[in-house]
Chimera marker file (.cmm) of the C-alpha trace (Angstrom):
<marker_set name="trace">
<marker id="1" x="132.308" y="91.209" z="87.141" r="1" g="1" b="0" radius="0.5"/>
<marker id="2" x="128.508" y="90.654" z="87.424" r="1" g="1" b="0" radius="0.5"/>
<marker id="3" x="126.386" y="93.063" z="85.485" r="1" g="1" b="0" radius="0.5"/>
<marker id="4" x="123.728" y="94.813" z="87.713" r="1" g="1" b="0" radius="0.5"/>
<marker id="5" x="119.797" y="94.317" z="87.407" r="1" g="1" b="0" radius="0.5"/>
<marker id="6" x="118.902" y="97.809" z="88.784" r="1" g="1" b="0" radius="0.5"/>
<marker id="7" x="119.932" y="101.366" z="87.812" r="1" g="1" b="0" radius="0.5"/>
<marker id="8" x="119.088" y="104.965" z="88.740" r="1" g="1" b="0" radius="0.5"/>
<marker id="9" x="114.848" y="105.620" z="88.870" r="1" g="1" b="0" radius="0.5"/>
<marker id="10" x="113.311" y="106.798" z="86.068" r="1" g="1" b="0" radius="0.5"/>
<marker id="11" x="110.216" y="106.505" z="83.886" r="1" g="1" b="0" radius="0.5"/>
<marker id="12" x="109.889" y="104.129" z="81.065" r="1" g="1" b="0" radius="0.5"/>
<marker id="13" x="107.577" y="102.691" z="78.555" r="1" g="1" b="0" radius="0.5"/>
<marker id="14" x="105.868" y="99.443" z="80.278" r="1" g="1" b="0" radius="0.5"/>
<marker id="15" x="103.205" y="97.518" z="78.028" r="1" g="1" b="0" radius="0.5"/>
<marker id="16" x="100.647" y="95.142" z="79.778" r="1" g="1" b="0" radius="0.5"/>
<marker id="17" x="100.512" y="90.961" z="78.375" r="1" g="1" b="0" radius="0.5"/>
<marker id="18" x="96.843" y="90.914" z="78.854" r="1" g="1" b="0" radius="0.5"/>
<marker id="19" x="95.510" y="93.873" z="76.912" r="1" g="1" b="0" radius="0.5"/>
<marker id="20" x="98.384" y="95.067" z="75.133" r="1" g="1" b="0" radius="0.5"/>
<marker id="21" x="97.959" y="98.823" z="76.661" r="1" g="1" b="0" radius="0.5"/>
<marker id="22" x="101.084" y="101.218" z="76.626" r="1" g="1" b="0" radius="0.5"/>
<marker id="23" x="101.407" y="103.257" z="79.943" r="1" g="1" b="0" radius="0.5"/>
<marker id="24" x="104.901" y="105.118" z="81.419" r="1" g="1" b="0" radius="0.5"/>
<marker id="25" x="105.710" y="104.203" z="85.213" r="1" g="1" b="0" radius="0.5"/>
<marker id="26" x="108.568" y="105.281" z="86.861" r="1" g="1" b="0" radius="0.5"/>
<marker id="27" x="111.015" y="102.040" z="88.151" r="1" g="1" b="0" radius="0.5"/>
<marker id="28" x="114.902" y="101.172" z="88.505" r="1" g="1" b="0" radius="0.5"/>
<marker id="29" x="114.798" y="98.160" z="86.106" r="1" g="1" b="0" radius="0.5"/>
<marker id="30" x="114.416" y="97.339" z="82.791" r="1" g="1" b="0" radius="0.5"/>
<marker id="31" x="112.632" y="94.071" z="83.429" r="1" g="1" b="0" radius="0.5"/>
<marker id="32" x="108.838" y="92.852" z="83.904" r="1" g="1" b="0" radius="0.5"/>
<marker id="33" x="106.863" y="94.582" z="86.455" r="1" g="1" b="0" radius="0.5"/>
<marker id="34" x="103.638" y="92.811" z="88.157" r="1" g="1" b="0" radius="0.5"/>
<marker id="35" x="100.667" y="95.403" z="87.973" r="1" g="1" b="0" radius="0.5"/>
<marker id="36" x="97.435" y="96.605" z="88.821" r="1" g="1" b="0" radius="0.5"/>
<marker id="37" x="97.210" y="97.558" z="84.608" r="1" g="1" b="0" radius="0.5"/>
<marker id="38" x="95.884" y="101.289" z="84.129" r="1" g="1" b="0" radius="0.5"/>
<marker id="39" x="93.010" y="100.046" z="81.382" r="1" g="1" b="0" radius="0.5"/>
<marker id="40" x="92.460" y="96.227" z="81.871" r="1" g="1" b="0" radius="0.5"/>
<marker id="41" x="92.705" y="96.321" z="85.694" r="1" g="1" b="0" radius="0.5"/>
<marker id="42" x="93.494" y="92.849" z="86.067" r="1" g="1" b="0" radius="0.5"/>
<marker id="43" x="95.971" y="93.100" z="89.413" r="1" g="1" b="0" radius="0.5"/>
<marker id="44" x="95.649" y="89.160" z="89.680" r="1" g="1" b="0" radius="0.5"/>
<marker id="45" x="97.913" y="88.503" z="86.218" r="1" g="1" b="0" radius="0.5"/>
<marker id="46" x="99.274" y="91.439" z="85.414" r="1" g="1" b="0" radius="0.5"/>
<marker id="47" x="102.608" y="91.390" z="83.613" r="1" g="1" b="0" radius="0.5"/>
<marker id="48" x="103.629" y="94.678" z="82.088" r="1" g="1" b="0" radius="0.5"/>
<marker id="49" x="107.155" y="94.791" z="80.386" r="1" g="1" b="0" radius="0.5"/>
<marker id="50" x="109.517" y="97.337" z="79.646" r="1" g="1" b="0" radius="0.5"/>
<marker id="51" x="109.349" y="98.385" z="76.041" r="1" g="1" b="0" radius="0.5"/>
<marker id="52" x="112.892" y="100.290" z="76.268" r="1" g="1" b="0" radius="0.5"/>
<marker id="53" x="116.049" y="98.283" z="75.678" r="1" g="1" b="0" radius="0.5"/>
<marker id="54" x="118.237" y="97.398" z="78.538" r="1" g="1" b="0" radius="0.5"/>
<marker id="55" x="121.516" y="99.335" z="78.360" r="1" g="1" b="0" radius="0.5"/>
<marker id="56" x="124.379" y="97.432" z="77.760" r="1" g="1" b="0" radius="0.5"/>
<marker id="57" x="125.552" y="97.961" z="81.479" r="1" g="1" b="0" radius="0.5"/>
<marker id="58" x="122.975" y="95.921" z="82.836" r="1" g="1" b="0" radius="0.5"/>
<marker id="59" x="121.277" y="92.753" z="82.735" r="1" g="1" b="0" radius="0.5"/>
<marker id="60" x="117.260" y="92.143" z="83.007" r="1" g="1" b="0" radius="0.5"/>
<marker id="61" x="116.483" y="90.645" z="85.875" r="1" g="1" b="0" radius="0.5"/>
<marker id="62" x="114.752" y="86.913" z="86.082" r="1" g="1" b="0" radius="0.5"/>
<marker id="63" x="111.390" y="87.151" z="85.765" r="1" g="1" b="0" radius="0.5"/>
<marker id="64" x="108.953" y="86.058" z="88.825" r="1" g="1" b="0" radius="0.5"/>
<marker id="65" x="107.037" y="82.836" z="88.693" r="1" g="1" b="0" radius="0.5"/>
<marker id="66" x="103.668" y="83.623" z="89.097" r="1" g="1" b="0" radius="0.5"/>
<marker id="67" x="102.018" y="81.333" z="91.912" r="1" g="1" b="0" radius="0.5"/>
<marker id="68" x="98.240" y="80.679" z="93.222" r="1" g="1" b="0" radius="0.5"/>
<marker id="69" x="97.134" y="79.421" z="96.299" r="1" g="1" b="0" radius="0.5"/>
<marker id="70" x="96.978" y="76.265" z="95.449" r="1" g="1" b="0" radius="0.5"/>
<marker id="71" x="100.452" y="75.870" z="94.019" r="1" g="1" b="0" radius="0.5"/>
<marker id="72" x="101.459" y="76.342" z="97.524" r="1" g="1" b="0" radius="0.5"/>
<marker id="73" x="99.337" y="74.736" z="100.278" r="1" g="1" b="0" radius="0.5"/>
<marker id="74" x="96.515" y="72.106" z="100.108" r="1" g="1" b="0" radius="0.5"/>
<marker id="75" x="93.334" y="73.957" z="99.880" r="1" g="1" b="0" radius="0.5"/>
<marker id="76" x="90.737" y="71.534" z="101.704" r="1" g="1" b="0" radius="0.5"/>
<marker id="77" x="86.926" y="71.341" z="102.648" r="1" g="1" b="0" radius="0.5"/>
<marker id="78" x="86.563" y="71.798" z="107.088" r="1" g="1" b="0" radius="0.5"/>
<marker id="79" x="83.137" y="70.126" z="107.895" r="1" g="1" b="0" radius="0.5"/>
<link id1="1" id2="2" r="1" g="1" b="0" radius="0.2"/>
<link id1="2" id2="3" r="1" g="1" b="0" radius="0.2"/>
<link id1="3" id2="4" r="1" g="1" b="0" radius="0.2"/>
<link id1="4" id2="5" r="1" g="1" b="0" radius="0.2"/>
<link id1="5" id2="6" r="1" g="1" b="0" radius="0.2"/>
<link id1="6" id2="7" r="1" g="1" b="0" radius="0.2"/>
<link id1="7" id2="8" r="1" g="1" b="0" radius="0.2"/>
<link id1="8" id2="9" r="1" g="1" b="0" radius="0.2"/>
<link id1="9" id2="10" r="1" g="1" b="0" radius="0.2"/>
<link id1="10" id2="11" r="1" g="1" b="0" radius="0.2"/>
<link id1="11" id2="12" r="1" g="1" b="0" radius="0.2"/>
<link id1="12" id2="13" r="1" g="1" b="0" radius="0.2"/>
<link id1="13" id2="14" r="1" g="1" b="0" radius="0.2"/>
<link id1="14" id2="15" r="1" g="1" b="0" radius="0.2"/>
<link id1="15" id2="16" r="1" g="1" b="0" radius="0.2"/>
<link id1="16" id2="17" r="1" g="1" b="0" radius="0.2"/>
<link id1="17" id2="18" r="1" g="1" b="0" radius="0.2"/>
<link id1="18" id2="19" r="1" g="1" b="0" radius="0.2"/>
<link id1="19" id2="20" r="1" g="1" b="0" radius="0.2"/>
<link id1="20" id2="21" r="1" g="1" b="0" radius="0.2"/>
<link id1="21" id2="22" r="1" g="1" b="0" radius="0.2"/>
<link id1="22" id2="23" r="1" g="1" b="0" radius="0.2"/>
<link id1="23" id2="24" r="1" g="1" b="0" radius="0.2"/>
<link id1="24" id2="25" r="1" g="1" b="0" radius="0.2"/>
<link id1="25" id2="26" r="1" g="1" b="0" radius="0.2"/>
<link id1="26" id2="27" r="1" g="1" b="0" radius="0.2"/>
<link id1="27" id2="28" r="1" g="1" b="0" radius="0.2"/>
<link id1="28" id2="29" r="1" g="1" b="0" radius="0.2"/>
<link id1="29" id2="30" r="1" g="1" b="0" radius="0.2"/>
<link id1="30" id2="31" r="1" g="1" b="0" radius="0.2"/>
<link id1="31" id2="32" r="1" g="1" b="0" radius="0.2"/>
<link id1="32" id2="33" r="1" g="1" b="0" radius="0.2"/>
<link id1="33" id2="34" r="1" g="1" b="0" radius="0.2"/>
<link id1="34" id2="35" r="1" g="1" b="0" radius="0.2"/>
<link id1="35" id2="36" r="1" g="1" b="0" radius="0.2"/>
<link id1="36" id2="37" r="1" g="1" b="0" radius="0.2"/>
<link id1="37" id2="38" r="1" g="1" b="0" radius="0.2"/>
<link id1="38" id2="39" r="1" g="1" b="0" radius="0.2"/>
<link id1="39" id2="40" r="1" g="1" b="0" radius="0.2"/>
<link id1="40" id2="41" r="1" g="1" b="0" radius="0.2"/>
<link id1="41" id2="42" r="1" g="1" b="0" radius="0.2"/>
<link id1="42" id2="43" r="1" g="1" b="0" radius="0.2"/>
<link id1="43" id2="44" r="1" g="1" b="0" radius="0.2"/>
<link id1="44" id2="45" r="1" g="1" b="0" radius="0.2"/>
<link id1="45" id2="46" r="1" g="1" b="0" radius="0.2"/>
<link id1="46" id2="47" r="1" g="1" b="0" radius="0.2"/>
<link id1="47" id2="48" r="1" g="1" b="0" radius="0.2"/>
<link id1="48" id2="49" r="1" g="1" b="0" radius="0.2"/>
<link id1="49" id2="50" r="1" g="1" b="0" radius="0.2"/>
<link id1="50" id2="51" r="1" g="1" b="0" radius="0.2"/>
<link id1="51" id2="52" r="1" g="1" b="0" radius="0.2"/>
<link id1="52" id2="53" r="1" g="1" b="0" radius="0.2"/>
<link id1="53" id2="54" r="1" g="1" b="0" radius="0.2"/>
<link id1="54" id2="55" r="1" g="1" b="0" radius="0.2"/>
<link id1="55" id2="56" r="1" g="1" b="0" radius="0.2"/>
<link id1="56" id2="57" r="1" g="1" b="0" radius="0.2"/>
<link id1="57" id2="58" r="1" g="1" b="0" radius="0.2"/>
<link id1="58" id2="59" r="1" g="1" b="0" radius="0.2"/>
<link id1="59" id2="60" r="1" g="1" b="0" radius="0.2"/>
<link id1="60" id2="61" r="1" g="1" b="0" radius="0.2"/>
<link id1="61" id2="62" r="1" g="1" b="0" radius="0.2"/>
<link id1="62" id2="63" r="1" g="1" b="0" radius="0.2"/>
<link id1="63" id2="64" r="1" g="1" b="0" radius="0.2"/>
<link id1="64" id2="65" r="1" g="1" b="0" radius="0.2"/>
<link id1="65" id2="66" r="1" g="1" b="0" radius="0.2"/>
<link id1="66" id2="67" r="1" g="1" b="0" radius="0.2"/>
<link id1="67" id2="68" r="1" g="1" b="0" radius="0.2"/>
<link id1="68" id2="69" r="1" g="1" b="0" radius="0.2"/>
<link id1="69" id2="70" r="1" g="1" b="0" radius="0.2"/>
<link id1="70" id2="71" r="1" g="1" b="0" radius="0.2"/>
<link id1="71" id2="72" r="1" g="1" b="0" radius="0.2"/>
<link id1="72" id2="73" r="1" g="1" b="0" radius="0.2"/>
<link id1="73" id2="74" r="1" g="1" b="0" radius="0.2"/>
<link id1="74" id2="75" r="1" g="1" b="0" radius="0.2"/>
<link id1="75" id2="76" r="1" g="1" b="0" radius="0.2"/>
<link id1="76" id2="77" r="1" g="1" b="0" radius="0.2"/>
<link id1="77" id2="78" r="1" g="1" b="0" radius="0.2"/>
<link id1="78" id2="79" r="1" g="1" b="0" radius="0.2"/>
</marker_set>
């Protein structure tokens, strides 16, 4: 049997990549969340992780790949 990813809501500890700031947010996962961070502010890269373990009843899940524009679609000059 498959381990689930999310749980029942509730707050955890979530610390951002960029600046390193602590901050509790409620969510229903113990994985990565992508963030608007409360002190850096930087919504465009924001990766905030959960600093509480994952229970042994469920698994993380993956983690997003982070994508710009350009990854996408050709981004070219109109004259």
């Amino acid at each position: 049997m498959t381990k689930p990813t999310t749980g029942k809501y509730s707050h955890k500890l979530y610390k951002c990549d960029g600046c390193g700031h602590e901050f509790g947010t409620g969510t229903n996962h113990w994985g990565a969340i992508y963030t608007c961070c409360p002190r850096c502010r930087n919504q465009n890269e924001s990766v905030c992780r959960c600093m509480e373990p994952c229970p042994d009843t469920h698994v993380l899940p993956e983690e997003w790949k982070i994508v710009t524009l350009g990854d996408i679609v050709d981004i070219i000059e109109m004259k």
